[in-house]
C-alpha positions in Angstrom: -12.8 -14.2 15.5 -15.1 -11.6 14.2 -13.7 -8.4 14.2 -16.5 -5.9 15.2 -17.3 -8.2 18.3 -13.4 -7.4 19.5 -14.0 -3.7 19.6 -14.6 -2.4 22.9 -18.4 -1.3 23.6 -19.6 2.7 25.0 -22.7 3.4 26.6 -24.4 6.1 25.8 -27.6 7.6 26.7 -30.1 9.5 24.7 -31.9 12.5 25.4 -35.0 10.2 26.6 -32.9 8.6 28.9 -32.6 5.2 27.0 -29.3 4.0 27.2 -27.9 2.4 24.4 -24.7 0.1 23.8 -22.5 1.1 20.8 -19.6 -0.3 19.5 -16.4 1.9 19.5 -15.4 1.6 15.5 -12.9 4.6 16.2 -10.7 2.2 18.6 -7.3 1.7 17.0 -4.2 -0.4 17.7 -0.9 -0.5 15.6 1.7 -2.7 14.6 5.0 -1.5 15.8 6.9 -0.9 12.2 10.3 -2.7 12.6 8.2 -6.1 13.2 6.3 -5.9 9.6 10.2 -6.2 8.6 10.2 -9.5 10.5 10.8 -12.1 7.7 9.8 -14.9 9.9 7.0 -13.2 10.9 5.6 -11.4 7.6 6.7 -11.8 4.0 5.4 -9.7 0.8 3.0 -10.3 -1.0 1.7 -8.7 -4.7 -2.3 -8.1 -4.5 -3.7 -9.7 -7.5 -6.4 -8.0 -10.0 -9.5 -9.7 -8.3 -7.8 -10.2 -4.9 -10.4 -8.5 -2.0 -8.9 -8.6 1.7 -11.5 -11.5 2.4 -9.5 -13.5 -0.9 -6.5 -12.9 0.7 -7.6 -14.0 4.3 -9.4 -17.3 2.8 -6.4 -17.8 0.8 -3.4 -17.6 3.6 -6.0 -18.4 6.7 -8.3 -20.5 5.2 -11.1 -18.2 7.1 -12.9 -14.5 5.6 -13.4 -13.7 8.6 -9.2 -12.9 9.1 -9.8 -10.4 6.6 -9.2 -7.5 9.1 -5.4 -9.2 10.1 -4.3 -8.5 6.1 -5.9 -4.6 7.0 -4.7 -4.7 10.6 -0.8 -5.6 9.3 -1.2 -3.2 6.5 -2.2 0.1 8.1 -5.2 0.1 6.0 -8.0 1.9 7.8 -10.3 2.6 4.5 -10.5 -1.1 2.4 -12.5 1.3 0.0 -9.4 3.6 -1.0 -6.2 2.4 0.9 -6.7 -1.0 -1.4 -5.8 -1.4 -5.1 -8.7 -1.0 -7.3 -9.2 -4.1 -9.9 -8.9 -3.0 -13.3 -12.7 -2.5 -13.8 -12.5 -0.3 -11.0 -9.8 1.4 -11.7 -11.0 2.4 -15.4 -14.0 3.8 -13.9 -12.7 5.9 -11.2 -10.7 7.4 -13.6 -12.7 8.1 -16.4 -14.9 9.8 -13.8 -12.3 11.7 -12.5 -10.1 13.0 -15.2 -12.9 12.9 -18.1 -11.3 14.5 -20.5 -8.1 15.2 -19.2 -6.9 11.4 -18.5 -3.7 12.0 -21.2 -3.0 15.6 -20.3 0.3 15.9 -18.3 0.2 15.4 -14.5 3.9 16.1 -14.1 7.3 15.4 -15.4 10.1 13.2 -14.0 13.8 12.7 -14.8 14.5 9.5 -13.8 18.2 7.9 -12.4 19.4 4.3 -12.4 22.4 3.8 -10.4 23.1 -0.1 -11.3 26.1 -1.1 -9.0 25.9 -4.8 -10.0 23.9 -6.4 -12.6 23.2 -9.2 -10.7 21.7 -6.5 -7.8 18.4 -4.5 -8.2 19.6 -1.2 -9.8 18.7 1.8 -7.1 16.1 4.1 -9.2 15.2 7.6 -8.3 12.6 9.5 -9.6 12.6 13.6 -9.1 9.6 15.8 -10.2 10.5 18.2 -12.2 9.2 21.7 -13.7 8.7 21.6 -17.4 11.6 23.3 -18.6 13.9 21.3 -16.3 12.3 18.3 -18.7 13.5 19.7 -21.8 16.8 21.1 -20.9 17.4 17.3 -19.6 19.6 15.3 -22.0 19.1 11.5 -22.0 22.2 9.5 -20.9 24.5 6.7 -19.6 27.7 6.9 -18.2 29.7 4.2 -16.4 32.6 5.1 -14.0 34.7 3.0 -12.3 34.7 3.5 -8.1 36.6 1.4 -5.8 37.4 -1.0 -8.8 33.9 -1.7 -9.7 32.2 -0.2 -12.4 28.9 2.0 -11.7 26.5 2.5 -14.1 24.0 5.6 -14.4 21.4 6.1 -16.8 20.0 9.5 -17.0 16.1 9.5 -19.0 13.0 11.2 -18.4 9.6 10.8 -18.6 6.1 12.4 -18.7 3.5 11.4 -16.7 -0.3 11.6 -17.5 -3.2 11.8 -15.1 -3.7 8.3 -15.9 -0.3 6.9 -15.6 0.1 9.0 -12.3 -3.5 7.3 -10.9 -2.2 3.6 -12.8 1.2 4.4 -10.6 -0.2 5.3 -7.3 -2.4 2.2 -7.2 -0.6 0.1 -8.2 1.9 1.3 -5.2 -0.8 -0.1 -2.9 -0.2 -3.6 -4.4 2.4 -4.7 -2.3 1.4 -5.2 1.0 2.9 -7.5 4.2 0.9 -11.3 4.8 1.4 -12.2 8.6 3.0 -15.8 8.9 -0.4 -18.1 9.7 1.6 -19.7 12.7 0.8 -16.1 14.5 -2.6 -15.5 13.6 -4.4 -17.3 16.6 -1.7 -14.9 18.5 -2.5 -12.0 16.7 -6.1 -12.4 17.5 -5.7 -13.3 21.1 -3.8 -10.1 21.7 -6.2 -7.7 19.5 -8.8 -8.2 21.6 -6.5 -8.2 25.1 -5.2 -4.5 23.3 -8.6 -3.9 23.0 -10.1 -4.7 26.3 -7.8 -2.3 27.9 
């Protein structure tokens, strides 16, 4: 299915009367957010360095042209900014951005690991803090022992440049939701019904 050709069409008519069919690129549709939790239905995926939507469709679809599914199930509306920049990119943007300022600080965090089991992913919060908040933070770990199970939290902080802020915030982007290939024929059918109406 080729995208573009789904999206529904407007007439409109010039000022010398010509009238001239458009397609309507601002025509959106959205997935309803407790399905992209579906595991039968989507599972995670980590975007690799070189990966470009049309890798990812040719990869899982065996077709570029399913591109727009990976965007569609992603909420991604830009490709050029809501995707993860490869590393080439990603050195560039920022040199250009920051210049000289790529290692100044951006902000500081204090960071705390609850670990409830070791065998469990530990729950990690990061809180932005003021400067002096930083340094009147003492580093620690304490363990206590709640309900007979011991509870560990680690108490660190950490400062964040411009570039590790920009390195963090695309590399947030990397995980994004694969739609099972057994409903992409569906997917498609029902794009282009939604987009009819």
């Amino acid at each position: 299915m080729n995208y573009f050709n789904s999206l529904p069409k407007v007439a409109y008519t010039k000022e010398n009367g010509i009238r001239t069919i458009y397609t309507n690129l601002m025509s959106r549709a959205s997935v309803v957010p407790s399905i992209l939790n579906n595991l039968l239905v989507y599972y995670d995926y980590d975007v690799k360095d070189m990966d470009t939507p049309e890798i990812v469709a040719y990869k899982y679809y065996g077709d570029i042209n399913r591109f727009w599914i990976v965007l569609y199930c992603n909420q991604i509306n830009n490709p050029l900014w809501d995707w993860p920049l490869n590393s080439n990119k990603f050195e560039k943007y920022v040199l250009n951005k920051y210049a000289n300022t790529l290692n100044d600080v951006h902000h500081y965090e204090i960071i705390k690991t609850t670990i409830f089991d070791p065998t469990i992913q530990p729950d990690v919060e990061k809180i932005i803090c003021s400067e002096e908040e930083y340094n009147s933070t003492i580093e620690n770990q304490a363990t206590y022992n709640i309900d007979s199970k011991n509870t560990t939290i680690i108490t660190s902080k950490k400062i964040i440049t411009n570039y590790d802020y920009e390195l963090e915030l695309n590399d947030s982007k990397r995980k994004i939701k694969i739609l099972n290939k057994e409903y992409a024929s569906q997917l498609e059918k029902e794009f282009v019904n939604l987009m009819k109406s």
